[in-house]
N, C-alpha and C positions, 0 to 999 in steps of 0.2 A: 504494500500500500504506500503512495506518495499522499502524504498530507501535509497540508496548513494548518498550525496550528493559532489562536490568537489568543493569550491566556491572561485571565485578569481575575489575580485573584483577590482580598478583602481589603488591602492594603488602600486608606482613602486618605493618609496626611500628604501634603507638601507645605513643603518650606519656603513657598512663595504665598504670596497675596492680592496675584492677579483680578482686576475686577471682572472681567469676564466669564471665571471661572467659580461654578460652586463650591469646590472643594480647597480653594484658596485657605492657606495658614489652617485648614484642621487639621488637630491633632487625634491621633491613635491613643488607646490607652497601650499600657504595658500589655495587658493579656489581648489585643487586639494584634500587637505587634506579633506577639506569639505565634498569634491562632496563623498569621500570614505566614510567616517563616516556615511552621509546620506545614501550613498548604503547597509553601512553591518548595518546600524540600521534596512532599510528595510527589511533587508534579514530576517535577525535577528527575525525580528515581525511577519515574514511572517511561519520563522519554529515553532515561540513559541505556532501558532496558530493551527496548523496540526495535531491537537489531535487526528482526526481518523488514523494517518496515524503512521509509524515507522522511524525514521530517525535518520543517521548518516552522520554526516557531518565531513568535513575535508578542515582545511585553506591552501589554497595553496599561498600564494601572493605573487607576484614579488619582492617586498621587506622583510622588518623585519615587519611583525607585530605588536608583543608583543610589543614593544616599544611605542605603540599607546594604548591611556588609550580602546578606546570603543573595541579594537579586547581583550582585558584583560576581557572587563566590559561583552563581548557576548560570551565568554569562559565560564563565572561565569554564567552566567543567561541560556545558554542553556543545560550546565551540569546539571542543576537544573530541568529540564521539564520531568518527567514520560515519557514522550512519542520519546525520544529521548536517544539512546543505547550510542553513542559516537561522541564525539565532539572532533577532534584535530586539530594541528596546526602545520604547519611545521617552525621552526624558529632556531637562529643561538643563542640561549641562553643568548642574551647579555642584556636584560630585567631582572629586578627583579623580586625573587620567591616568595614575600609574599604574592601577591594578590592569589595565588593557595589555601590557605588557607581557601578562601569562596566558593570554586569550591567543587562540589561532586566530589569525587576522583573515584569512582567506574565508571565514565560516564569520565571524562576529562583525557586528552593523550598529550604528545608532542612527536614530533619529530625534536630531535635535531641536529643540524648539527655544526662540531669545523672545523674552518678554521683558518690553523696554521699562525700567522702572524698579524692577526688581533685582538686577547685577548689574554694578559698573558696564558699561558696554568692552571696555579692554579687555576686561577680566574676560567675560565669554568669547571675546575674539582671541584671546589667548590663550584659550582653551581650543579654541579651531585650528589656533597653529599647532599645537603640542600634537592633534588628532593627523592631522598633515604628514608633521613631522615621522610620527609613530608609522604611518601608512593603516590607519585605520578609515575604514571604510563609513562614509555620515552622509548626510545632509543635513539641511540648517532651515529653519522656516520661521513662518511671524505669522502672525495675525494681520487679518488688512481692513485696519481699522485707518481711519482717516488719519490719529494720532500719530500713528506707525509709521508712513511713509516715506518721512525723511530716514528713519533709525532702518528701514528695511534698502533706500537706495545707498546710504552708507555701508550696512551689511556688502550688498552685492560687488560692491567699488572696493572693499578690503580683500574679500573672501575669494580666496585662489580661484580662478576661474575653472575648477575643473571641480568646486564643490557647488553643487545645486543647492539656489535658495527655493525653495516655492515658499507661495503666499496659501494662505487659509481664508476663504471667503469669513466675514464676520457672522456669529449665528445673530438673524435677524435682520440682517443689515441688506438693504439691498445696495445694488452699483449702476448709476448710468454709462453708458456709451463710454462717458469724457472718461471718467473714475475707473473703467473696468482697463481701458487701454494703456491709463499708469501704471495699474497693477501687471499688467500680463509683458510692459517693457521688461519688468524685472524677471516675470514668473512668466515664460512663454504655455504654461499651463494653466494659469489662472483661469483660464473658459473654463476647465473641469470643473473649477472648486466655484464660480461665480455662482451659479445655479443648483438647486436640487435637481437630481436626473430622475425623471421619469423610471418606475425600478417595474411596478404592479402587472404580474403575470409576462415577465422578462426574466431569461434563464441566467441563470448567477451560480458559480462554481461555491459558492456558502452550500454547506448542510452536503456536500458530495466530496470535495477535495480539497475544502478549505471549512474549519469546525471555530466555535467560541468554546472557551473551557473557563471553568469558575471555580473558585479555591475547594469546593464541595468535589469535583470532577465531572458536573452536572455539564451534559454538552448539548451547546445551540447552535443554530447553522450560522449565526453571527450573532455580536452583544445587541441586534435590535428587534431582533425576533424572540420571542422570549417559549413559545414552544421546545420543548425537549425532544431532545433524538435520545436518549439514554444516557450513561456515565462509563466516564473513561474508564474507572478503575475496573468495573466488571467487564467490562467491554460492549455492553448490551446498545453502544452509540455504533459498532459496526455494522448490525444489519440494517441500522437506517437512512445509512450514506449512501444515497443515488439523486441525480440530477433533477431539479425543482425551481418552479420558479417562484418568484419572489413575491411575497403576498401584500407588503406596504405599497403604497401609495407613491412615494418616494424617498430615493436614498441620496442625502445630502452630507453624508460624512464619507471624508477618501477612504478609510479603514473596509468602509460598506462598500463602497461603488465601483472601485477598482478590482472589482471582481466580479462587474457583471458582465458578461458575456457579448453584450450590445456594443460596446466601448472597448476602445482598441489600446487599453494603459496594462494589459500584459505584452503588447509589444512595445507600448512605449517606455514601460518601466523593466525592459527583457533585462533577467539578471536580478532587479534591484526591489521588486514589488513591495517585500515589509519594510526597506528602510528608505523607500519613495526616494531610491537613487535612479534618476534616468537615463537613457541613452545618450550617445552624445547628439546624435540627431536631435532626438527631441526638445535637449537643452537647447538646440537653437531654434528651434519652433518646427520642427520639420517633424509633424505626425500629422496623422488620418485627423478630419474635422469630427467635431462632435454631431452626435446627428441629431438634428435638430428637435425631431421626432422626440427623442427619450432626453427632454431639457426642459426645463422651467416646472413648476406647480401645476396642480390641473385644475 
């Protein structure tokens, strides 16, 4: 079996206090911390063990990760497994980079995100150098919030040309014409992210080749479908992996929609899909249009 995995389990503090975000500066209790560590250690044991099978996995957590020694320590140990293509991590960079150092770099990814306001801007850009340096595999992204756009064309002006910024549409936020062609100078992908996509009875590799997993082992065919396919641990999620289409309305998150089948960002992201590194083509705008059909709200 080749799977996707996208695993998110209980962990909901970060050490930011983004306004866009609900889970901004909450705190975890001590036995919360626990209960999480015990879940991705499970996880953790459960993919080192799946030797017949192929997997890539990708951390989504509500909060920072990195900042927590065991999501470093299962970074390091499942980069390391043959049997495992790539491992990433979506996080806001504010973690030290030396533990990447015992990571195999050829299998390990981040996905970074600068939220202006929250770190020095040197600091996170000095931390893109170190990732450089190291030959670690990233991308770098923002919010495209009207605020942002000077802190994002600064980003794009420092940051080696060979690491992709994308932008994030704002939830809520809509973009004209004038505002959406600022964003996509920077992000020749921004059409993706400007609009929700049309998803509703369109086939999408979720729930067949790509699974959600939750600190319990309970599996979804992604975090926005909330029907069960069964649990990883017993295995009772393998009979129910075959191809379906998508029953929401639409899917306006990249984690969701770059995987639906309609949309051509497995070619444009060939290689890079969990840590939303693209082609080099693509990075200069040179991919299939969106079709217009599966864009905008209904």
């Amino acid at each position: 079996m080749d799977l996707t995995i996208l695993y998110r389990g209980p962990l909901a503090s970060c050490d930011y206090d983004c306004p866009y975000c609900p889970f901004a500066k909450r705190r975890d209790s001590t036995a919360q911390l626990r209960a999480d560590r015990a879940a991705l250690d499970r996880f953790a044991g459960w993919a080192r063990a799946q030797t017949d099978d192929r997997l890539s996995v990708l951390f989504t957590p509500w909060g920072e990760g990195l900042v927590r020694s065991w999501y470093r320590r299962a970074m390091v140990e499942l980069s390391r497994e043959p049997h495992i293509d790539r491992v990433a991590i979506q996080t806001n960079l504010s973690c030290r980079t030396e533990w990447l150092a015992e990571a195999d770099l050829d299998t390990v990814a981040l996905w970074c995100t600068y939220h202006p306001g929250q770190t020095p801007y040197e600091r996170f850009l000095d931390k893109t150098r170190r990732l450089v340096g190291m030959g670690v595999r990233f991308s770098v992204g923002i919010v495209g919030l009207p605020e942002h756009l000077e802190h994002a064309r600064r980003l794009r002006a420092e940051l080696p040309e060979q690491v992709y910024l994308w932008v994030n549409a704002a939830e809520g936020h809509s973009y004209t014409d004038e505002q959406a062609a600022l964003w996509t100078e920077l992000d020749p992908l921004f059409p993706f992210s400007r609009e929700p996509h049309r998803s509703a009875g369109l086939p999408c590799r979720t729930g067949s080749t790509v699974v959600s997993v939750d600190g319990d082992g309970t599996v979804r065919r992604c975090h926005f479908v909330r029907a069960e396919l069964g649990n990883l641990y017993d295995g009772s999620y393998r009979a129910a992996l075959a191809p379906r289409p998508c029953p929401l309305a639409v899917c306006d998150c990249h984690i969701g929609y770059v995987h639906l089948e309609t949309l051509p960002l497995y070619d444009t992201f060939a290689g890079g899909v969990l840590e939303r590194v693209p082609t080099a083509e693509a990075r200069l705008g040179k991919y299939p249009a969106v079709p217009t059909s599966h864009t905008g709200t209904p």
